[in-house]
N, C-alpha and C positions, 0 to 999 in steps of 0.2 A: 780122095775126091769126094767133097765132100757135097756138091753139087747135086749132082745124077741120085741120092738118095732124098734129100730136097725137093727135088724137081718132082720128084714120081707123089710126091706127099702134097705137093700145093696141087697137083694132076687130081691126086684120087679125092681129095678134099671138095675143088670143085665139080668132079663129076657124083660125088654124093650129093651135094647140095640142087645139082640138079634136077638128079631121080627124086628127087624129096619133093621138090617142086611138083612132081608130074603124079603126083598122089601115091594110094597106098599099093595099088599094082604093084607100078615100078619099082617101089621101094622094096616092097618081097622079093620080087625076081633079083634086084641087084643083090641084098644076103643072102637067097638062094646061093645064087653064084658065087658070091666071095665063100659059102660057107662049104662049096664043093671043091673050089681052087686052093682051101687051107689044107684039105684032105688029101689034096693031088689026085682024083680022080679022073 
C-alpha cells in the first residue's frame, strides 16, 4: 500500500508550509516537536 505512506507526506508537507507561513515562532515549536517525536519521548 503504497498510498497511506504518500498521503501522510503530501499531509506533513502542507502543514510545513503552513507553520512557515505563520513566522518564526511557529516554525520553532513545530521542530521542537518533530525533534522530540524522532526521540520517542
Amino acid at each position: 500500500m503504497v498510498v497511506v505512506p504518500r498521503l501522510f507526506e503530501v499531509i506533513r508537507a502542507r502543514m510545513i508550509k503552513s507553520v512557515e507561513k505563520q513566522g518564526k515562532l511557529a516554525n520553532w515549536m513545530l521542530n521542537q516537536a518533530l525533534r522530540v517525536g524522532e526521540k520517542g519521548l
